[in-house]
C-alpha positions as CSV (number, residue, x, y, z in Angstrom):
1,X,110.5,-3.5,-61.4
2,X,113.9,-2.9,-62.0
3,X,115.0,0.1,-59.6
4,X,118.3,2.3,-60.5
5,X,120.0,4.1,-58.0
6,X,123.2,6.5,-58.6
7,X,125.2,9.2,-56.4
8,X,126.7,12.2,-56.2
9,X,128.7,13.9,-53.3
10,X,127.9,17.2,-51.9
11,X,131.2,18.7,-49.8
12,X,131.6,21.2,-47.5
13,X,134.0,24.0,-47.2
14,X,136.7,22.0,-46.2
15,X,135.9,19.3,-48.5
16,X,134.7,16.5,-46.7
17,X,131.8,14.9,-47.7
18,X,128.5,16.7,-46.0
19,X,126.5,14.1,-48.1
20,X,125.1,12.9,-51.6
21,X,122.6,13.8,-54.0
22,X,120.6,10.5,-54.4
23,X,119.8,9.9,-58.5
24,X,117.2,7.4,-59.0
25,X,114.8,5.9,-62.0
26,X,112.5,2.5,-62.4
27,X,114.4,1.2,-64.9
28,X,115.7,2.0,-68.7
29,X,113.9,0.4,-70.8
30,X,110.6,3.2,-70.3
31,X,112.7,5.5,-70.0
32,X,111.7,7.6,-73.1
33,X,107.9,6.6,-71.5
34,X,104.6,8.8,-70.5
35,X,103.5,7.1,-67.6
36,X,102.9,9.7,-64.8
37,X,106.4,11.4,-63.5
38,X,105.2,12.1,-60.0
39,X,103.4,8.5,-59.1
40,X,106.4,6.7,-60.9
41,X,109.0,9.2,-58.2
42,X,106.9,8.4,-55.5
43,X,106.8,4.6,-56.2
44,X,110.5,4.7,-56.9
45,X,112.0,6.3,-54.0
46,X,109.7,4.7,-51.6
47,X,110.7,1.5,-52.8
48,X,114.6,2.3,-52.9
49,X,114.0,3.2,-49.1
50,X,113.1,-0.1,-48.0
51,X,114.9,-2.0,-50.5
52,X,118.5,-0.4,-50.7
53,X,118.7,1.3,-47.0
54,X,119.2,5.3,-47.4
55,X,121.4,4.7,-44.9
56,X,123.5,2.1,-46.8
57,X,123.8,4.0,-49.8
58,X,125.2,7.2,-48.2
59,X,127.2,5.7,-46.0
60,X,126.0,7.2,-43.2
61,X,125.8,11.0,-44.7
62,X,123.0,13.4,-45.5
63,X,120.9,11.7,-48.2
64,X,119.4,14.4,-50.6
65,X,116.4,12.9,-52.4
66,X,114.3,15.0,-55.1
67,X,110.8,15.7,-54.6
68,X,107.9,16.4,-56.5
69,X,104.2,18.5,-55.5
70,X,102.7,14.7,-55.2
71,X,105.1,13.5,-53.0
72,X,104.7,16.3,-50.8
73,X,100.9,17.2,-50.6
74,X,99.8,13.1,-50.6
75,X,102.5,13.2,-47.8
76,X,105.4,10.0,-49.2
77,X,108.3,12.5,-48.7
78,X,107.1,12.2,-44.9
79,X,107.7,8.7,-45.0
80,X,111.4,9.1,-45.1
81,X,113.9,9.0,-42.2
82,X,113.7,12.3,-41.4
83,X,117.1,12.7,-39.5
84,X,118.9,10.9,-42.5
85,X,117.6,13.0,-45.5
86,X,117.4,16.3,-47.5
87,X,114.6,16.9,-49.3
88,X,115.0,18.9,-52.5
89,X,112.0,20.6,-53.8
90,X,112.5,20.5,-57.8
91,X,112.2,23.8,-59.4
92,X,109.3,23.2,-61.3
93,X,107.0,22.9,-58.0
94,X,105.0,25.9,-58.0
95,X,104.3,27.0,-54.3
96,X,100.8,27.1,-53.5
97,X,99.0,26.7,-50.6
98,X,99.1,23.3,-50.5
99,X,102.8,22.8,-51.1
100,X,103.9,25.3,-48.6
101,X,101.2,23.8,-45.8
102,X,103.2,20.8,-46.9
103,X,106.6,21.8,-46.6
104,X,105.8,24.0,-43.3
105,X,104.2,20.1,-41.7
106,X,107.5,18.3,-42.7
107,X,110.2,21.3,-41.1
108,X,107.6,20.9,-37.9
109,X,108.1,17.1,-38.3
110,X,112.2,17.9,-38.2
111,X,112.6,17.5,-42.0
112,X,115.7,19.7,-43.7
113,X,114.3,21.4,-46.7
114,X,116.5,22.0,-49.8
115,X,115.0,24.1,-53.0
116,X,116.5,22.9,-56.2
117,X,118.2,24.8,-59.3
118,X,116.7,28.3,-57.5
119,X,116.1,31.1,-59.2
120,X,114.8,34.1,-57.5
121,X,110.9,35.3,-57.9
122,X,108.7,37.2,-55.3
123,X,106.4,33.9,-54.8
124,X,108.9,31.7,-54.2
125,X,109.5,33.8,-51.2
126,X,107.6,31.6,-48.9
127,X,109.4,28.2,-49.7
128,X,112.9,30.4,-48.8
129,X,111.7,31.0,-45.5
130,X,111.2,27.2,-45.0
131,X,114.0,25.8,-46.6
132,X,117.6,25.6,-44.7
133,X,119.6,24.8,-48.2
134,X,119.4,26.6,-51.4
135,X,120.9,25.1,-54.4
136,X,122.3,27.2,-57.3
137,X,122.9,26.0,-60.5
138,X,126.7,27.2,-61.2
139,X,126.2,26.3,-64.9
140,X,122.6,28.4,-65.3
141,X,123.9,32.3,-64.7
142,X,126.6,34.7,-64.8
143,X,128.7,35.0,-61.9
144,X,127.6,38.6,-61.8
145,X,124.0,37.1,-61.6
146,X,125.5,34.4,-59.0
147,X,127.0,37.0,-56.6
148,X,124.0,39.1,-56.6
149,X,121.8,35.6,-55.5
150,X,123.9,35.0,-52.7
151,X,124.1,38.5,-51.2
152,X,120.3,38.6,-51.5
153,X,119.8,35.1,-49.8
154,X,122.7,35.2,-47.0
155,X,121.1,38.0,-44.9
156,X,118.3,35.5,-44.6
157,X,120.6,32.8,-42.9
158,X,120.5,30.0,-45.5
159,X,122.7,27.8,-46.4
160,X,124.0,28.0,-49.7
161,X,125.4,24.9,-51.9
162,X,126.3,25.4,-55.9
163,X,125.8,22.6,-58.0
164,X,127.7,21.3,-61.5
165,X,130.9,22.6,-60.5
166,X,133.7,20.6,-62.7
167,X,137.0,22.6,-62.1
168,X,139.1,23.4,-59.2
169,X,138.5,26.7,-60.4
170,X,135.1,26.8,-60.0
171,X,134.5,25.4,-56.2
172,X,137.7,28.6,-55.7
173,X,135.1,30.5,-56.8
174,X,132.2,29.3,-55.5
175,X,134.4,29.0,-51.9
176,X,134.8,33.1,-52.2
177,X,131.2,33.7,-53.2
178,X,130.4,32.4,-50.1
179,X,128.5,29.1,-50.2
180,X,128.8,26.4,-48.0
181,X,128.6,23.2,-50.0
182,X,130.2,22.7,-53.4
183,X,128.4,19.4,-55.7
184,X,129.9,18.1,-58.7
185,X,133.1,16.1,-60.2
186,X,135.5,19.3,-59.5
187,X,137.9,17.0,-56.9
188,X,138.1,14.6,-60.3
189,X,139.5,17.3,-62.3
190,X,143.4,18.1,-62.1
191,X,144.8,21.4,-61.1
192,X,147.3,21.9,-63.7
193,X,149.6,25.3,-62.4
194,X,152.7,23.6,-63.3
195,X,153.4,19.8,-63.4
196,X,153.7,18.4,-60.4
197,X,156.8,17.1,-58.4
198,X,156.7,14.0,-56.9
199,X,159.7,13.7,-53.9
200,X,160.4,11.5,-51.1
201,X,157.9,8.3,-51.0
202,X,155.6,9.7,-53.7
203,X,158.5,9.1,-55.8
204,X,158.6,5.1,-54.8
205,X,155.0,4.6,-55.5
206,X,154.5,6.2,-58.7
207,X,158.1,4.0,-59.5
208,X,156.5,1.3,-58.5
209,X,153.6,2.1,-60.5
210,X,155.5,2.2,-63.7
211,X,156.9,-1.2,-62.5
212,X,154.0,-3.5,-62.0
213,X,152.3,-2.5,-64.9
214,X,155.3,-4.0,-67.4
215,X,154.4,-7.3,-69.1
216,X,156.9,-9.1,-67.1
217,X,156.9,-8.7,-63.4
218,X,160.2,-8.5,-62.4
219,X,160.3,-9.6,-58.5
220,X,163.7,-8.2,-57.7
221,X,163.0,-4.9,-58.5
222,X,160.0,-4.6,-57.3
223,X,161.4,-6.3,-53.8
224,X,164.0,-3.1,-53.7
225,X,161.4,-0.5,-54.2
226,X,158.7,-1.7,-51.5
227,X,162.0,-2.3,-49.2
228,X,163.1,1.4,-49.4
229,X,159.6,2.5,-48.3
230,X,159.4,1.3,-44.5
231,X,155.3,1.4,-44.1
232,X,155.0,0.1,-47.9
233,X,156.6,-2.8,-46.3
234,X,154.5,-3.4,-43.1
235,X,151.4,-3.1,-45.8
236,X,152.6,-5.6,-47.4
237,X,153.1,-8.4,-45.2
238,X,149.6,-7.2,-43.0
239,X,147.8,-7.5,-46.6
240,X,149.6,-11.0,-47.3
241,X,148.6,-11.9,-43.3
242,X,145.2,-11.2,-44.0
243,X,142.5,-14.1,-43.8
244,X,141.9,-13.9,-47.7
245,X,145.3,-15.8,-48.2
246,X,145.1,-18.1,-44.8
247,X,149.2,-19.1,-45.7
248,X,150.4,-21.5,-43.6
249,X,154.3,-20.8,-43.6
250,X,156.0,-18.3,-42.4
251,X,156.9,-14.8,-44.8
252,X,161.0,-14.9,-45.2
253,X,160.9,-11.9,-47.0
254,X,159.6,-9.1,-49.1
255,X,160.7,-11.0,-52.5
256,X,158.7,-14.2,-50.8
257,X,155.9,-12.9,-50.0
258,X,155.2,-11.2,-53.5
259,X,155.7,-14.4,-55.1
260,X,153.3,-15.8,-52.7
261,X,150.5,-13.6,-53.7
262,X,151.2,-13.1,-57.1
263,X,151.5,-11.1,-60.4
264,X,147.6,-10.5,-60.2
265,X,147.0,-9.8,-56.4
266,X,150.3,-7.7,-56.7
267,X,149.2,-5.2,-59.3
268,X,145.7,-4.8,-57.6
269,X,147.3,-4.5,-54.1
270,X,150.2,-2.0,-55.3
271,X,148.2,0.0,-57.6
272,X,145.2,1.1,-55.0
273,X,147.8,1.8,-51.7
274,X,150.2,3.8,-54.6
275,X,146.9,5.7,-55.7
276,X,145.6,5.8,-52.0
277,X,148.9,7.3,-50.7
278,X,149.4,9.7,-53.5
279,X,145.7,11.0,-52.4
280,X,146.5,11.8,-48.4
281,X,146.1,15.5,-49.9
282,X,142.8,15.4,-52.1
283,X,139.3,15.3,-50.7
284,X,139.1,11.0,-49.6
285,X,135.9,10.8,-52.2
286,X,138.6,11.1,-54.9
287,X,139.6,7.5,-53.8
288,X,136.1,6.4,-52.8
289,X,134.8,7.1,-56.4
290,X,138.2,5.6,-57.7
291,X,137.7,2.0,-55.8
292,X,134.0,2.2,-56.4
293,X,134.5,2.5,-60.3
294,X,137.2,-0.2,-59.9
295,X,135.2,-2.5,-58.5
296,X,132.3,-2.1,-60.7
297,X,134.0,-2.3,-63.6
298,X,135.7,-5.5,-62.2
299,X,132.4,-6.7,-61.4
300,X,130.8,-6.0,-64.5
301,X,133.8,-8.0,-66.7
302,X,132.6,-10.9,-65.1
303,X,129.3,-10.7,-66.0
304,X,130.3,-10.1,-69.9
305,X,132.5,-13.4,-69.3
306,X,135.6,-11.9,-69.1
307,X,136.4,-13.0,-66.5
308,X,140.3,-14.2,-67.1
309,X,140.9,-9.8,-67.3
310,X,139.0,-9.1,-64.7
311,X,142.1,-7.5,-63.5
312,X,142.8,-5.5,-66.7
313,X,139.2,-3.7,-66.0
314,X,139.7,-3.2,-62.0
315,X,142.6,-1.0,-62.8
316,X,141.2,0.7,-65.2
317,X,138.5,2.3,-63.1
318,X,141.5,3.3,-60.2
319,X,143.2,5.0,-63.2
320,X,140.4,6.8,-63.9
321,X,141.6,10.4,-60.8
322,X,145.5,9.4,-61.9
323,X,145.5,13.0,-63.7
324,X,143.8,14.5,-60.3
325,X,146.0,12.9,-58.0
326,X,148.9,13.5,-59.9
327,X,147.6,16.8,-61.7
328,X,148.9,16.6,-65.2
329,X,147.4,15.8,-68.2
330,X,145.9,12.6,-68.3
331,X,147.7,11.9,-71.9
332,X,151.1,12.5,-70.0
333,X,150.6,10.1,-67.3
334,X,149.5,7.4,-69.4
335,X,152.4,7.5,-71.4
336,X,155.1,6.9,-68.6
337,X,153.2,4.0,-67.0
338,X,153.1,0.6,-69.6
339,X,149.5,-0.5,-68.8
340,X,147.3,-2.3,-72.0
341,X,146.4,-0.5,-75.3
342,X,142.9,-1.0,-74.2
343,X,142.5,0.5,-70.7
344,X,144.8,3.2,-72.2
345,X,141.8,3.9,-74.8
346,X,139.6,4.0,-72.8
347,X,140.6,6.3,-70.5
348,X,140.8,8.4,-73.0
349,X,137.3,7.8,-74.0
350,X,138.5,7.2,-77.5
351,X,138.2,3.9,-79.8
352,X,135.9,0.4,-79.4
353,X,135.6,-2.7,-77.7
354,X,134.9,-4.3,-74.1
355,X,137.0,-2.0,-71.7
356,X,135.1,1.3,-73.5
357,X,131.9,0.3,-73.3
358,X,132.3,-0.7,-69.3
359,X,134.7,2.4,-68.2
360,X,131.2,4.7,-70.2
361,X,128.5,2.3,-68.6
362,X,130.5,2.7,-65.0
363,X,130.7,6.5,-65.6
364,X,127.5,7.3,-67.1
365,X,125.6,4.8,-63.9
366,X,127.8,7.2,-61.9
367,X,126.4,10.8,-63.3
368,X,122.5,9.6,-63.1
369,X,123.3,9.5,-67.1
370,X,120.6,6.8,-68.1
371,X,120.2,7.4,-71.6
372,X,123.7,6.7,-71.7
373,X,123.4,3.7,-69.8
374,X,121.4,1.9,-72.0
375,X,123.3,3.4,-74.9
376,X,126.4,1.9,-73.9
377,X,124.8,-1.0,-72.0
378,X,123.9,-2.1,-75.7
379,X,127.1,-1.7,-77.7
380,X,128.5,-3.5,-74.3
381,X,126.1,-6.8,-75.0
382,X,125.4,-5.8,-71.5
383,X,122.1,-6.5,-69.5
384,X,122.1,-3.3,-67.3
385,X,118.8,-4.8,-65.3
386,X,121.9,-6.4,-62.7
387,X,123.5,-2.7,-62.3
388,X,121.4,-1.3,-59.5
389,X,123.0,-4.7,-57.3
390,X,126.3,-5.0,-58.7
391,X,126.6,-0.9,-57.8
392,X,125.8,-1.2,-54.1
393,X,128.0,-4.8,-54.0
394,X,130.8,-2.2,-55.0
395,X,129.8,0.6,-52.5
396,X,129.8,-2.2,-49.9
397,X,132.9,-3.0,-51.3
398,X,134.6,0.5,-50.9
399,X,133.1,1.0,-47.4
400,X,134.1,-2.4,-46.0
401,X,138.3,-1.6,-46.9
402,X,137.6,1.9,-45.9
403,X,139.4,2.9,-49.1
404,X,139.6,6.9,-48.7
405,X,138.2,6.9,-45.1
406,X,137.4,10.4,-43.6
407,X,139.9,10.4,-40.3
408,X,136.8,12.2,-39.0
């Protein structure tokens, strides 16, 4: 069985990662099937336990898995690491008296209880005095009707974190209302007040963006750029130093030891530390999801056989926050930096062909999207059974450079 496995981060108020929302499903092809919801959940997140390593795949943060009435009255949800978890009862599980003997045996047990997409009733009062987090659907009321929620439910000390929230805007919002952790792709989403300007060493690497994206290299200019920038330097000669390269001769200088790499290790090298260092003031998952989409989609060129541009779609998926980091329009970025017709498409989620189809696989894997998975899987010529490893062999990936590490 072919198991899928997807996340999304859940922040805090100061917007470091508190943990992720762990998306899961036995594979695409039943998707559209009847077989039995709960026993297939069950099966599925049991299995992704043991196989993937909840530990593994949040990277050492709060991992918050949905449940259903099975999993908690035949007792699988118990079965889970209880200090490494949060277990979100779905809103469809109606609280009887066996799910809330259930739910009172796992918070005795040390299990953190979450109540998903909530929406006040009277007899969903005894599951609120269990649960520690209450979810709110950002998307599913008016903020009149949101306001009222979280007066009624912070007198009762919970823990309040709004989900689906997409613009900067919103977690402003949602940070005033008064919750405590904020879910969705809002820190993907530029703040556009005014456009942005870029002085001092921001200047340099967004230069020397423009620079190694031109169809010819040109090694002088690139040498003076990375020499004005004193720890753009030291980066560069510690990355060429590194074990990957094992170079026998001494480096003579900054022009010789970026023809000693070369065009293609140059553009991967200098676009990630430019994108990494024009990030030092967004939330560090901006990068995380930037490298992890890179990677994938790097990953998943080579298994279409395109393996010579493997490059081409590993910068693609950094470009993918460039409006974010830089916030302006995406459309206005694109047009000062010279990178291929067909990452630029793409990006904009407009035309056909190879990069397309990967950037909406990598994106859709990344929302829990699996309809669109498979939808663009197809056009793709793609096999998506590989995904679930090639995903966590790019999560490994991220965690193991420490792209967008937390300094906490």
């Amino acid at each position: 069985m072919d198991v899928f496995i997807a996340r999304q981060p859940i922040f805090k108020r100061d917007r470091d990662v508190f943990g992720y929302e762990l998306l899961f499903r036995d594979g695409l092809a039943n998707f559209f099937g009847h077989h039995d919801v709960n026993e297939a959940a069950a099966r599925v997140i049991a299995d992704s336990t043991f196989l993937f390593g909840i530990d593994k795949i949040a990277g050492g943060k709060k991992a918050f898995v949905n449940v259903t009435r099975d999993m908690l009255v035949r007792r699988h949800a118990g079965l889970l690491p209880r200090h490494d978890v949060v277990l979100e009862i779905l809103e469809h599980v109606e609280p009887d008296d066996a799910v809330i003997a259930a739910c009172a045996r796992l918070k005795d047990k040390g299990f953190t209880l979450a109540l998903d997409d909530f929406v006040y009733r009277e007899a969903l009062s005894p599951l609120v005095d269990l649960a520690t987090i209450i979810k709110i659907d950002w998307r599913a009321m008016s903020r009149d009707a949101c306001r009222r929620l979280v007066e009624q439910l912070l007198p009762r000390k919970k823990l309040l974190l709004a989900e689906k929230l997409e613009t900067e805007a919103d977690f402003r919002e949602a940070l005033d209302m008064g919750f405590h952790y904020f879910q969705g792709y809002f820190f993907c989403r530029p703040t556009i007040l005014s456009r942005r300007n870029l002085v001092g060493n921001r200047l340099i690497y967004l230069q020397l963006l423009k620079e190694i994206h031109k169809p010819e290299i040109d090694f002088a200019t690139l040498e003076k750029l990375i020499s004005q920038d004193l720890a753009l330097s030291y980066k560069l000669l510690r990355y060429i130093n590194s074990a990957f390269f094992a170079l026998r001769n001494q480096i003579q200088s900054i022009r010789h030891a970026l023809v000693l790499i070369g065009a293609v290790e140059v553009k991967k090298w200098a676009t990630l530390l430019s994108l990494s260092t024009m990030a030092e003031d967004k939330p560090f998952e901006l990068m995380q999801t930037a490298a992890l989409r890179a990677r994938l989609c790097e990953l998943i060129s080579v298994k279409l056989g395109l393996e010579q541009r493997r490059s081409e779609f590993f910068l693609m998926g950094l470009f993918t926050v460039i409006d974010a980091l830089l916030d302006r329009p995406l459309m206005e970025v694109l047009l000062e930096i010279p990178l291929v017709k067909d990452i630029k498409k793409a990006l904009l989620h407009r035309g056909k062909g190879n990069h397309r189809n990967v950037l909406e696989v990598v994106t859709a894997y990344e929302a829990g999207d699996w309809p669109a998975v498979e939808s663009w899987s197809e056009k793709a010529g793609l096999d998506p059974a590989p995904l679930p490893s090639l995903y966590l062999e790019a999560l490994q990936w991220v965690q193991d450079a420490g792209v967008g590490a937390s300094a906490n």
